[in-house]
N, C-alpha and C positions, 0 to 999 in steps of 0.2 A: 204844323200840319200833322194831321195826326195817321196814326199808320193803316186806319183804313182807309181815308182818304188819298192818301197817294197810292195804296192798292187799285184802287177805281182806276186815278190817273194813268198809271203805270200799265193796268189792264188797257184802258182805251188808246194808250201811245203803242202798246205791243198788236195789238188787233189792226190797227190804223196802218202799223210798218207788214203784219203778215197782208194787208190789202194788196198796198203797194206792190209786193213780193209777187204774189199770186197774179196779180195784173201784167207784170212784166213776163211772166213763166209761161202766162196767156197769148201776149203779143209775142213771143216767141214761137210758139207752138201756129199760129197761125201765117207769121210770120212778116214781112213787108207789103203792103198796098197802098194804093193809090188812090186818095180820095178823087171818087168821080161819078157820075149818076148811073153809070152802070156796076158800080161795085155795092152801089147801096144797099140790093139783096143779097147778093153774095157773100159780102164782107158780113153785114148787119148779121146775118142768119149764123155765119162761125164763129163773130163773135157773143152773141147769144147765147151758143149752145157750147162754147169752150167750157170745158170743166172748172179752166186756174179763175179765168172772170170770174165767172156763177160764184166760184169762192171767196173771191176778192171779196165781191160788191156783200158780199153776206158776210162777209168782214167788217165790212163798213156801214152796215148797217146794225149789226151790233156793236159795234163800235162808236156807233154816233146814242144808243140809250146807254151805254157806259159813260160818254163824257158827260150826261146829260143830268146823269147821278152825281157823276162826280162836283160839276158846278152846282149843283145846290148845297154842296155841301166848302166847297172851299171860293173863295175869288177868285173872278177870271182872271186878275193882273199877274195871282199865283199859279193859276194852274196853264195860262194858255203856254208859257215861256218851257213847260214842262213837256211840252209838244216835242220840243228839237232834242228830247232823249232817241226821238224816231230817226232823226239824223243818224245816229250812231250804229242805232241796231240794224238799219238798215243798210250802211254803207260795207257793218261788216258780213251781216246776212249775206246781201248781195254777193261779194268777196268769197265764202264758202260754198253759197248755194249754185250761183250762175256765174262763177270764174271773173266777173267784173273786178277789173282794177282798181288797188288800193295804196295809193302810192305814199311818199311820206310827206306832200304835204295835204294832203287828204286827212293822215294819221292826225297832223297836227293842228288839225282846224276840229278833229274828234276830241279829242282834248281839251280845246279853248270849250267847246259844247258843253264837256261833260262840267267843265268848272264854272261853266257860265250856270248851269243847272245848278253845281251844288250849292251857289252863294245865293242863288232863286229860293232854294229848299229852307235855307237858314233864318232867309229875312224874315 
């Protein structure tokens, strides 16, 4: 694989974990509800106009013509396994940004990831 190609990759797994991020920082910010037909406007409207979504989803939609570069240029058998780099970033993101726990077998299931990726990267 060659180094712009996993560039692309690596762009659209990091865009895809800031989505994730941003989603979670949103249901935060808005905070617990109850699906129910009366929260349909209420909920729908704050989460609409939450700032973290709005950036999420604009995350992920550049994120999705990132991947979409990216498959054309490498196999999906290679590039989809490249996805669970998102795993990592995001377990530790999560861990700095929003105090989420990272315990040690969390740690070591990061690891199995990262070497699962590397031997993905080689073949």
């Amino acid at each position: 694989m060659s180094f712009a190609s996993f560039s692309l990759i690596l762009t659209g797994v990091l865009l895809n974990a800031a989505a994730q991020l941003l989603l979670k920082a949103g249901t935060n910010a808005i905070g617990h509800f109850d699906f129910a037909w009366r929260n349909v406007w209420p909920i729908g409207w704050r989460v609409a106009t939450e700032p973290h979504i709005l950036g999420g989803l604009s995350c992920y939609v550049v994120s999705v013509m990132v991947w979409i570069l990216a498959l054309s240029r490498v196999p999906v058998s290679m590039a989809y396994p490249m996805l669970s780099i998102g795993y990592v970033v995001n377990a530790v993101a999560a861990y700095w940004l929003l105090g989420e726990a990272l315990s040690s077998l969390r740690i070591a299931g990061i690891f199995v990831v990262i070497l699962g990726v590397f031997l993905i990267a080689r073949s």
